[in-house]
PATOR-760696 format. One record per residue (C-alpha): residue in three letters; x, y, z. Coordinates in steps of 0.001 Angstrom, whole numbers, plus 524288, in hexadecimal, padded with zeros to 5 digits. Layout:
N
ALAXYZ;...
***
This chain:
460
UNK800008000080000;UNK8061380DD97FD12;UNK8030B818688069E;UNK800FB827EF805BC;UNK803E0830B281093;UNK7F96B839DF81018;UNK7FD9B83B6381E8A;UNK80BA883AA981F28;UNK8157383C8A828B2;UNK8169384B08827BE;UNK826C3849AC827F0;UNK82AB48550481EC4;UNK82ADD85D7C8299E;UNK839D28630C82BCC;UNK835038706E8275E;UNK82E50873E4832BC;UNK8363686B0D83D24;UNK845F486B588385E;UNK84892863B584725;UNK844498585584C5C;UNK83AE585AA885672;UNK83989852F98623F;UNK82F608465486262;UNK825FA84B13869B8;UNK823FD83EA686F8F;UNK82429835ED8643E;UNK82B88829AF867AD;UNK839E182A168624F;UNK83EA0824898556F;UNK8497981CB38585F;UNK853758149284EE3;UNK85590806BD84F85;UNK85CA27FBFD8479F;UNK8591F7EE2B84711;UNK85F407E4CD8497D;UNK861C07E18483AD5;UNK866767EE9583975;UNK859A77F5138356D;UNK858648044583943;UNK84BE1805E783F3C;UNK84537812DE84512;UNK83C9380FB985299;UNK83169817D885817;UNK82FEF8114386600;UNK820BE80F6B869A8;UNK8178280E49872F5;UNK8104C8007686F68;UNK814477F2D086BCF;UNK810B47F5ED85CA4;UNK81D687F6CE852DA;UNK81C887FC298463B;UNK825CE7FB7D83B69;UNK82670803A183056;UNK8309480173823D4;UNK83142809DB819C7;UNK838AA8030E80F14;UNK83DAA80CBB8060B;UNK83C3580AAD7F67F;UNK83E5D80F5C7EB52;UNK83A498056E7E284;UNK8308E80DEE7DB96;UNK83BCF8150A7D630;UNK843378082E7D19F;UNK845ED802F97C52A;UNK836BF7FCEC7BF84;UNK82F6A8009E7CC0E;UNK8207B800947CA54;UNK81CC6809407D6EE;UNK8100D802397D6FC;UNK817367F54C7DAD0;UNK817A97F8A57E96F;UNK809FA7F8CB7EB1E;UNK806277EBA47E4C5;UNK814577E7227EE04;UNK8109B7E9D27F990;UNK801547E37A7FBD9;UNK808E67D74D7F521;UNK812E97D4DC7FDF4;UNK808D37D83D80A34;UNK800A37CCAF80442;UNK809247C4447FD94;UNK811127B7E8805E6;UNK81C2E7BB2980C89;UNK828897B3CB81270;UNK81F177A94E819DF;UNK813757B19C81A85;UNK808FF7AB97810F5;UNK801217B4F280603;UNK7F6317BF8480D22;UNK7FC1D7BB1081989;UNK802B77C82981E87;UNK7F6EF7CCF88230B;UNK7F5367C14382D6D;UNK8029C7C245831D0;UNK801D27CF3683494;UNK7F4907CF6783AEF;UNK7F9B47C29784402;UNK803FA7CCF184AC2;UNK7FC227D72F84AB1;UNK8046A7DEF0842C7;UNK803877E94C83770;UNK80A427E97282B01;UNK809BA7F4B381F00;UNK811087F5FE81271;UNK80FE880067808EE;UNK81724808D27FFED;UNK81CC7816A87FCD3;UNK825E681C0F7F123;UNK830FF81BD47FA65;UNK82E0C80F64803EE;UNK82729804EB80863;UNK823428056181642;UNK81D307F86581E78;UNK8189E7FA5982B5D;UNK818F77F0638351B;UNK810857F14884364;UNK80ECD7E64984C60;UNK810327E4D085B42;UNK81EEB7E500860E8;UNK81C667D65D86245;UNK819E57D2F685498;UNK820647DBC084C3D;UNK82C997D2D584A05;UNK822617C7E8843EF;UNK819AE7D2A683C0F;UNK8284D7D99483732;UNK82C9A7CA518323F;UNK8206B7CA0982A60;UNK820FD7D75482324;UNK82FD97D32982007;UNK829677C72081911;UNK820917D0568129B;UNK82C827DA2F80DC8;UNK834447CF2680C5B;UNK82F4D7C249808B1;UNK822D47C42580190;UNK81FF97BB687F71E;UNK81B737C6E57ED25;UNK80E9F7BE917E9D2;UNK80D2D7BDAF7DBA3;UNK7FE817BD067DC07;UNK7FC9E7C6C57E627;UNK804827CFB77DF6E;UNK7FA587CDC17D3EE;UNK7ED2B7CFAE7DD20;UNK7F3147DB3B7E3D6;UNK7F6CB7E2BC7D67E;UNK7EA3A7DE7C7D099;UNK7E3407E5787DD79;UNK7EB1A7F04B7DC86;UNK7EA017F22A7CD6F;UNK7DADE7F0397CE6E;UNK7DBEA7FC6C7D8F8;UNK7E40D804027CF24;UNK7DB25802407C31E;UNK7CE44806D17CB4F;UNK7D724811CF7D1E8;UNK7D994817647C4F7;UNK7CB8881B387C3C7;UNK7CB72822717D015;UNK7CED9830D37CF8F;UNK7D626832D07DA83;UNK7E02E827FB7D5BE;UNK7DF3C82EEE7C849;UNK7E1C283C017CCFA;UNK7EBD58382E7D8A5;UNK7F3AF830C37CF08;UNK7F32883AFE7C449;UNK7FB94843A97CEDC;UNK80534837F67D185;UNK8079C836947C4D7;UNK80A228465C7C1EC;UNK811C3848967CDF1;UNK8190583E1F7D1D3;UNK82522834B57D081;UNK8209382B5F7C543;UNK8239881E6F7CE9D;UNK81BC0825797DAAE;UNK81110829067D301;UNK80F6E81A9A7D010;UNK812A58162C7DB62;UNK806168200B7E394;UNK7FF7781C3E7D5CC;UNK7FEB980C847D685;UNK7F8C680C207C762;UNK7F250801F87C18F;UNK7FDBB801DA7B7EF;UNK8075A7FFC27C26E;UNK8000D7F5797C881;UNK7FCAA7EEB07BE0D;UNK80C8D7ED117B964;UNK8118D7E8AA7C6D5;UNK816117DB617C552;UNK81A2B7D23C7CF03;UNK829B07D36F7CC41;UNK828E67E0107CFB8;UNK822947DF4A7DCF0;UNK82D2F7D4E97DF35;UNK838157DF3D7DB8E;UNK831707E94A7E3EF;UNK8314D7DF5E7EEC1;UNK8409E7DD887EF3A;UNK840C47EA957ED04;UNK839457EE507F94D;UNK8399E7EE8D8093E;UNK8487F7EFA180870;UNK84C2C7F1A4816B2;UNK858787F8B88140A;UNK8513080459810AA;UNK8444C8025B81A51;UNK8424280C448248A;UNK83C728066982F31;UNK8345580ED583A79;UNK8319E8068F84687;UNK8293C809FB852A9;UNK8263C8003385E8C;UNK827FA8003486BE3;UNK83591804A68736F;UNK83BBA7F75B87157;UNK83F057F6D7862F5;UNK843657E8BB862CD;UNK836947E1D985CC9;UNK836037ED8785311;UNK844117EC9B84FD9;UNK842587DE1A84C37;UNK837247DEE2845A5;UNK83DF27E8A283BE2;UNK847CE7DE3683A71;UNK83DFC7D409837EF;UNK837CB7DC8D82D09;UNK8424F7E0B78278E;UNK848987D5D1826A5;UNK84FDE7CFF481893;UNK849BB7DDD881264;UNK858907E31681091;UNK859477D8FF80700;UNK84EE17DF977FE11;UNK855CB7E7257F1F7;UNK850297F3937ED4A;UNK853047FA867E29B;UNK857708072D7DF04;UNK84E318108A7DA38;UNK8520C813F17CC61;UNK84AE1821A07CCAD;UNK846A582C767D8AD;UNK83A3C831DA7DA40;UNK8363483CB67D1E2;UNK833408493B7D824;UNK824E784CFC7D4C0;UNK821D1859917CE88;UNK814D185E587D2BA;UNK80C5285F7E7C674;UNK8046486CC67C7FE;UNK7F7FC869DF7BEC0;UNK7E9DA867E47BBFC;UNK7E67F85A207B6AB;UNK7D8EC8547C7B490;UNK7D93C845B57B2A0;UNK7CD0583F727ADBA;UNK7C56C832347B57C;UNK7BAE982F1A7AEA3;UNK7B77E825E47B9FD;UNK7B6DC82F7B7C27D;UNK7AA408353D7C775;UNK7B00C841057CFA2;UNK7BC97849677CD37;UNK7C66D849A27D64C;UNK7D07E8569F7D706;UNK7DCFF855557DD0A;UNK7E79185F997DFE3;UNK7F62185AFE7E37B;UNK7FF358626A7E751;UNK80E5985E3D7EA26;UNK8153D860E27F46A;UNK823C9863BC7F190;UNK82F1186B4D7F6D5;UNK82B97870A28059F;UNK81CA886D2B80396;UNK8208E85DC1802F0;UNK827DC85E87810B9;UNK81C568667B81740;UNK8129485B32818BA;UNK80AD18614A82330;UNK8084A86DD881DB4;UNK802C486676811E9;UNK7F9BB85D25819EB;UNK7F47986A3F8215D;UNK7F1D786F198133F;UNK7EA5F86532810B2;UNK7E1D5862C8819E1;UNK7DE92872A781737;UNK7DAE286DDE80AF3;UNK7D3CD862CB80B9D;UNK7D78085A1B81B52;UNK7C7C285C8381FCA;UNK7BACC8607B81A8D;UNK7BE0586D3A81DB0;UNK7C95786F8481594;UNK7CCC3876FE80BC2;UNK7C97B86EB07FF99;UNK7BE1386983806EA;UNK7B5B5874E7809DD;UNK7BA07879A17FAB2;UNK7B50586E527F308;UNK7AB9D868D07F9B7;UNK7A5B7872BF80085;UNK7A68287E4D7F832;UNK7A7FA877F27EAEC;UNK79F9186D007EE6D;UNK7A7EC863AF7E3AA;UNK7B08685ACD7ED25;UNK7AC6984C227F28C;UNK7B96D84C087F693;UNK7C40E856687FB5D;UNK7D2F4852B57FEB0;UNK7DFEB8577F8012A;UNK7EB03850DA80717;UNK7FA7884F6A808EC;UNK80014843DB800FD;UNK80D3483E7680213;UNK80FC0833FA7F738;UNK81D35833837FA9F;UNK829F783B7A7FF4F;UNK829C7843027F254;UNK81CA4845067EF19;UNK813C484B767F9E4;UNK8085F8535B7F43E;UNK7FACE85A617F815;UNK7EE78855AB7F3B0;UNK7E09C85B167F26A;UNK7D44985A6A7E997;UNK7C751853217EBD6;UNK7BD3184B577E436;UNK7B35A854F27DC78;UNK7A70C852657D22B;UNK7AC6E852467C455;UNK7A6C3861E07C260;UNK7ADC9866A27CCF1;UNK7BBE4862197CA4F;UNK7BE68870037C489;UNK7BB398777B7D071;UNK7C02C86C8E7D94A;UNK7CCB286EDB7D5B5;UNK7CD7887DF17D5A4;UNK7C72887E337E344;UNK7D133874BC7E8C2;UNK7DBC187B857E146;UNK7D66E887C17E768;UNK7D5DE882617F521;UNK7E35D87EC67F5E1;UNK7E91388B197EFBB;UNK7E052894647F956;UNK7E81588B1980505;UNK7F46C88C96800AC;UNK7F1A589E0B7FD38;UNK7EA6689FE880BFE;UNK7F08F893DC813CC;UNK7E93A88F8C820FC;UNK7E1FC895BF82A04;UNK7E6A4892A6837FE;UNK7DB1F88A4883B4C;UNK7DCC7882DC82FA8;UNK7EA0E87FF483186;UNK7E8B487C6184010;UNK7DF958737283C85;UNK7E58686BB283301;UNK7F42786BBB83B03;UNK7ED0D8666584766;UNK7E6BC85B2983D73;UNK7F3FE8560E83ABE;UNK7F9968597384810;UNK7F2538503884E05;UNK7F27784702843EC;UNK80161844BC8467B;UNK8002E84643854F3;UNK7F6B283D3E853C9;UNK802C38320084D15;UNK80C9C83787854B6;UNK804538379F8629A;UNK81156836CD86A06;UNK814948293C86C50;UNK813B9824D185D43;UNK81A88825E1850D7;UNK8176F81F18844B1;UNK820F8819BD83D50;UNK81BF081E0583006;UNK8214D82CBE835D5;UNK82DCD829C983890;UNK82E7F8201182B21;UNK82A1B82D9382284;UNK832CB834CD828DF;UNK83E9882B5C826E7;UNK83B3882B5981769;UNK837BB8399681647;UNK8487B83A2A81B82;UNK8454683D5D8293C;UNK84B5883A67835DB;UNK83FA18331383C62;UNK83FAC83B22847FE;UNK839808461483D16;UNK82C5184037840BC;UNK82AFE847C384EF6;UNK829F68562984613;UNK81D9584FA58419E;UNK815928561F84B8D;UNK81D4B862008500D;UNK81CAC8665C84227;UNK80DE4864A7841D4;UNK80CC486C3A84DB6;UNK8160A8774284A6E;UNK80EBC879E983D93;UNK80965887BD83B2B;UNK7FF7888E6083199;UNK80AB38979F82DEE;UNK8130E88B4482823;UNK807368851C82239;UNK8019F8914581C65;UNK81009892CC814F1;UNK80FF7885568133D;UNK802FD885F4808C9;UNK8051E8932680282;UNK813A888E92800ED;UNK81561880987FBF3;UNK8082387CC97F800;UNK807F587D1C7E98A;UNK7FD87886647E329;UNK7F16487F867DDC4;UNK7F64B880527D007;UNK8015C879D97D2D0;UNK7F9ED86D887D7B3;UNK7F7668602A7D127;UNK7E7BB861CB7CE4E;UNK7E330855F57C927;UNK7D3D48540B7C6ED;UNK7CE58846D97C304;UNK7C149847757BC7B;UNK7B5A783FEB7B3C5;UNK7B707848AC7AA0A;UNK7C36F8534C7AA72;UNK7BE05857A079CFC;UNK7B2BE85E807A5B3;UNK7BCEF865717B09D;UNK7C10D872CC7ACE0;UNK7CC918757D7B151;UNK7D8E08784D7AB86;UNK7DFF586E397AC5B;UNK7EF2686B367A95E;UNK7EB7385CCC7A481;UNK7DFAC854697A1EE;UNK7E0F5844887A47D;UNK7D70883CA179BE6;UNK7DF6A8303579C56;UNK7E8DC82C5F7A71E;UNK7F4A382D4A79DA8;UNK7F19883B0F79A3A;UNK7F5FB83E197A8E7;UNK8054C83D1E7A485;UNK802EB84A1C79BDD;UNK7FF16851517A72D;UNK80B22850AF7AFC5;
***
């Protein structure tokens, strides 16, 4: 399964916070080795519950051949599929008998498993996710039902207008290989074949380059094993190297209308990329957009549904596809006749934000909403390992993760006020991407026009 983080970890934060600040409780991150010679960082816990989290760096998108859709038919297989002495559709059951938890999915940059079981089980539950990184048996005819599922998924998803109109901005703004990967096309799908989910296999979990976050209680020793027992015979894997970086993404300032005939509404999206100083300021981004569109109140909301009357549905949100490509997103779901005006109101909405900036109440508002949410994670005796993991592969020393909430709390209108008149792009200068019944019938002026899906490459 590949994940988003429409909430991430807020770690881009060295502009407002160039020390690090004490914990503020938080328990301490300490560094460990195994006993196999594994470095390990440990957040000591209240509880009997360990968790384990791995992120296994990769760049195998970016090797020689790669199909970026290959992870995500990979990684169900290999979490159903036999492994070592654990028979087919078994995993489950194992994992269930200890009581333990166990995730795998994928990002451009690395895979990350996370292992949770009780201090007295871990050591069992971490030799059966080695089998499953290490020993699967790659199914042949599990491979075959899983890509069939997933191509059936693709072929009815390409009807769908959000998939239309979210891919159409992949595909104009980013890194060929990433696009596909976020993508997952029928195309892709459909020319996976078994000998590459083998090579991406021997290719992947290589513990060399794992980073590996562990938090149980004081004593460390069941932990420490555990990450011995699951990493276990993985230096052996052999990655390759990547034969070509990631592109850096242009943002794409135009108007495109891309025609679903199976669509019954239209759906208008804006998108606009964060780069330079805007990509590192995550919060002030997130506070933008729940101005524009976080409650029923907001911005967009009381624009296009309430005054316009045209939206079933009104959005806006921070997305962070990877370390590279971070963007702002808006728009909402509108009757085919009011497309047009759809789109100039929400333009207009976002541009009259970024020209007057907040009002005090507004801003207090929307600060204490993600105040709390964070004090709410980090309620002073726990620290989840998926902070200290992003803030490890964002280049951080992991102790970065206790300016989480100072920052939050230091945060004034001033800063967030510049922040929106300053490195918010100007309407025009967003991706605005309508998807419509009939784009013959929307009048707006529009940089390109989509009739067929292959017409999209003229547009970028």
């Amino acid at each position: 399964m590949t994940r988003l983080r429409i909430l991430p970890i807020l770690l881009a934060l060295a502009f407002l916070s160039s020390c690090i600040m004490p914990n503020g409780g938080l328990p301490a991150i300490k560094r460990a080795t195994t006993d196999q010679g594994h470095e390990v960082y440990y957040i000591p816990m209240d509880g009997e519950v360990v968790t384990i989290h791995a992120a296994f760096q990769s760049n195998y998108i970016f090797t020689e051949g790669a199909n970026p859709a290959v992870p995500h038919v990979a990684l169900p297989l290999i979490q159903q599929a036999a492994a070592g002495n654990i028979k087919r559709a078994m995993l489950v059951e194992e994992f269930e008998r200890l009581d333990a938890r166990a995730e795998l999915y994928a990002r451009t940059d690395a895979i990350h498993g996370v292992l949770v079981a009780d201090v007295g089980d871990i050591e069992a539950a971490a030799k059966i996710a080695n089998q499953v990184l290490n020993k699967s048996t790659l199914d042949e005819r599990w491979f075959r039902r899983i890509a069939a599922n997933l191509a059936e998924d693709a072929a009815m998803d390409r009807r769908h207008s959000g998939v239309i109109g979210w891919g159409a901005m992949r595909q104009l703004s980013f890194d060929p290989q990433v696009a596909r990967f976020w993508t997952t096309s029928l195309e892709d799908i459909q020319a996976i074949t078994h000998a590459q989910i083998k090579d991406w296999y021997e290719q992947s979990f290589y513990a060399d380059d794992a980073i590996i976050v562990l938090s149980g209680p004081e004593d460390m020793t069941s932990g420490l094993r555990a990450v011995d027992a699951l990493l276990d015979g993985l230096d052996q894997k052999k990655p390759r190297e990547a034969v070509a970086t990631q592109q850096a993404f242009e943002p794409v300032a135009k108007t495109i209308l891309i025609e679903n005939k199976a669509a019954s509404d239209s759906l208008v999206l804006l998108f606009g990329h964060l780069t330079g100083q805007s990509r590192a300021r995550e919060i002030e981004t997130m506070i933008s957009v729940y101005e524009l569109g976080g409650t029923s109140s907001s911005r967009l909301h009381l624009k296009l549904r309430d005054e316009l009357r045209a939206a079933y549905e009104v959005f806006a949100k921070f997305v962070d596809f990877d370390r590279e490509v971070r963007l702002l997103a808006m728009g909402g779901q509108v009757a085919p006749d009011q497309a047009a005006d759809a789109l100039a109101a929400a333009s207009d909405v976002y541009d009259q934000m970024r020209s007057t900036g907040f009002e005090q109440a507004a801003f207090d508002r929307a600060k204490k909403v993600y105040f709390s949410h964070f004090e709410t994670l980090l309620n002073g005796d726990n620290l989840p390992t998926n902070f200290v993991i992003d803030a490890l592969l964002e280049g951080h020393e992991p102790e970065f993760v206790y300016r989480l909430l100072p920052t939050v709390g230091g945060m004034n209108l001033a800063t967030q006020n510049e922040y929106v008149k300053t490195h918010l792009a100007p309407a025009d200068r967003l991706l605005r991407i309508v998807v419509a019944p009939n784009i013959d019938a929307i009048e707006v002026k529009a940089d390109c026009r989509v009739k067929r899906p292959d017409d999209l490459l003229d547009c970028g």
